[in-house]
N, C-alpha and C positions, 0 to 999 in steps of 0.2 A: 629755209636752210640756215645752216650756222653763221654767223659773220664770222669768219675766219681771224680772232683776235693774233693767236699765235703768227701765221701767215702775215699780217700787217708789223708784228714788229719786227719780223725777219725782212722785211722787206724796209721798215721804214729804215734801220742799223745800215741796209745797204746803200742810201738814200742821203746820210748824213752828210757827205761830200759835195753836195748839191748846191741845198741851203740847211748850213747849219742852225740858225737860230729856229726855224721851222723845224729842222729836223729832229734836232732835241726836244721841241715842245712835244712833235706828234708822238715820240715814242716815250717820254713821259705820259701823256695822255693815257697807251695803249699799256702801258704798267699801271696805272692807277686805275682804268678798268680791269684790267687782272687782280684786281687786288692784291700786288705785291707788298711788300711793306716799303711803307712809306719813303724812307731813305734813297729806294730805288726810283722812284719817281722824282720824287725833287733834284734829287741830284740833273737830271736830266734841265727839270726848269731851270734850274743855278746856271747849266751852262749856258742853259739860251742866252739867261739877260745878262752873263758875262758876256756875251758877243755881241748882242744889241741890246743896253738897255730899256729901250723904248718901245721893245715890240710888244706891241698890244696882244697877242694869239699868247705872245708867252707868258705875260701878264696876269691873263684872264685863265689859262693855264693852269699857273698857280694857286690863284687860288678856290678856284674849281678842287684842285687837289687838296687844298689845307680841308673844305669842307666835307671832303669823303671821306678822311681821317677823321673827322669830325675835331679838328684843328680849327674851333671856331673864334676865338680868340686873335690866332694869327691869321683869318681869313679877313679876319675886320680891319685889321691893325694894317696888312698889305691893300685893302681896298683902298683905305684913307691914304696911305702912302701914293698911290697909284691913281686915284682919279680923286683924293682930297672933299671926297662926300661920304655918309654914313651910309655903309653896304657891306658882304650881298647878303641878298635874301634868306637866304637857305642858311649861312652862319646867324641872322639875326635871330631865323626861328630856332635855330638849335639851343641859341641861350634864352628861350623862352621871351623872347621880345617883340609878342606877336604886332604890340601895338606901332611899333617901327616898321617890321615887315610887311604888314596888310600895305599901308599907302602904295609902296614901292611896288608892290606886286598888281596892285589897281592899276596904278600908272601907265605897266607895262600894258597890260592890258588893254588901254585905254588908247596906247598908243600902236597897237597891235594885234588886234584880234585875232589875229594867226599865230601870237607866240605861244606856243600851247605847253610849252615848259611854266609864263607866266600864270597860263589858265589853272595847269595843275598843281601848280605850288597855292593858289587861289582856292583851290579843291581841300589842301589837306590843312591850310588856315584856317578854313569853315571847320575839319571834321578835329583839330587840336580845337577848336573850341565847343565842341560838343555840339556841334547843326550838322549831324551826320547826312541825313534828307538832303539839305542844301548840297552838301560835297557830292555826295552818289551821284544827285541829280545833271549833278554838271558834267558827269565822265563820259556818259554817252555821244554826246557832242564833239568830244576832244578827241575820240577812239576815234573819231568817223573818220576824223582832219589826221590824224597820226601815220596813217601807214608809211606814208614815205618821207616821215619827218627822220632826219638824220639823229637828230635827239632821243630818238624815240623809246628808247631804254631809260632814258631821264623823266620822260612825260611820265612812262607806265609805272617808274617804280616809284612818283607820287603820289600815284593812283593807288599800287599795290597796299603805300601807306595807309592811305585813307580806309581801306576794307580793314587792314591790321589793326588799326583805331577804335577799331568800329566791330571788331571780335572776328570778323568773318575769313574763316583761315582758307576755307578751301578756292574763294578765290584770290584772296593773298599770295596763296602759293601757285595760284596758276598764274598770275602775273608776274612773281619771280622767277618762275621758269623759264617764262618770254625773254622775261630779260637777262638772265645767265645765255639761253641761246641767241639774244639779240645785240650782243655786244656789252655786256656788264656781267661778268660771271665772278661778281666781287664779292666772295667768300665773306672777309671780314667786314663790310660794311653792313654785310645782311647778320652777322652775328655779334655787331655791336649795337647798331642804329635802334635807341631807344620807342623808334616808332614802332617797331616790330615785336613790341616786348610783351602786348596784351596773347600772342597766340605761340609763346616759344616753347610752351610745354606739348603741346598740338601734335601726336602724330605723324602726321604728316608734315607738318614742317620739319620735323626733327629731322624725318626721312628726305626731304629734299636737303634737306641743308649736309648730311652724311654724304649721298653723292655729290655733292655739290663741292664739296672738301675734299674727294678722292680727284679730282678734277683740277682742284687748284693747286694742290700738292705736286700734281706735274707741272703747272705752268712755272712755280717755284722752284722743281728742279732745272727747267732751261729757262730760266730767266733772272732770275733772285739773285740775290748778294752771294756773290763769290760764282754764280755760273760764268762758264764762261764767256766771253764779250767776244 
């Protein structure tokens, strides 16, 4: 079934009275899986860490969101602000800095065999470096562990990467399906994200990505900049 995105942030909006610093992160969150534009998301993180600096959810948050914009520059810039070490992962590989991002993603690993966000960021390291075999090889393992990972739209549209890398469209696009109905129906990250760029002419991409835009285009009517609040 669908994870009800729209439903959560109609809900989180009601929720902001509660705990606000949370509250604003979750429904930034749930805008920057919509793929709203940007301004609508952040704005939300802004008010977090106006109200508690220090919160780490709103922290991490952020720049989760700088890196779906592919805002990799200020995802780095807020890491080192924020925990004063070179990170994350996923900005380092965007600016093609595989040799930074490999250690960091091992470590995880190494320190976690169940983080399977790490495993599959691990996946599409191998397959940007042309060891496609290696990458494949590893998904099946990660699928097994996935189903009731909360992440699980992060693990798969690693994964989705690595087949996109690797030419192969038609499961590319069934694993962005999963994940537009699993909680990420982020238009714009699937129609910028340079990983994606080997199969954009592809039919069937075209064709998911068409509905996939009549779809977002509503969540932008009730939600986007100037909906109403």
């Amino acid at each position: 079934g669908n994870w009800d995105l729209a439903q959560a942030a109609r809900e989180a909006r009601q929720g902001l009275a509660f705990n606000p610093a949370v509250g604003h992160s979750e429904l930034g969150t749930i805008y920057d899986h919509l793929g709203l534009d940007e301004a609508t998301g952040l704005r939300e993180f802004q008010r977090a860490l106006e109200i508690d600096p220090t919160n780490t959810f709103a922290q991490g948050r952020l720049i989760e969101s700088y890196q779906l914009y592919g805002k990799f520059d200020d995802a780095i810039e807020a890491w080192r602000r924020f925990f004063g070490t070179t990170g994350p992962d996923m900005a380092l590989i965007g600016k093609g800095r595989l040799d930074e991002a490999q250690p960091l993603v091992e470590d995880a690993v190494k320190k976690n065999s169940g983080d399977l966000r790490a495993r599959a960021r691990l996946a599409l390291i191998f397959a940007l470096r042309g060891k496609f075999q290696e990458a494949e090889a590893a998904i099946p393992p990660i699928l097994d562990q996935a189903r009731n990972n909360r992440a699980y739209h992060h693990v798969t549209y690693d994964i989705a990467c690595v087949y996109a890398l690797d030419g192969k469209t038609d499961e590319t696009v069934k694993w962005l399906r999963t994940i537009a109905d699993t909680g990420m129906p982020n238009y714009p990250l699937f129609a910028r994200d340079p990983h994606l760029d080997r199969i954009r002419n592809e039919p069937a991409f075209i064709q998911f990505m068409t509905e996939l835009r009549t779809r977002w285009e509503g969540y932008r009517r009730e939600f986007g900049e100037g909906a109403a609040q």
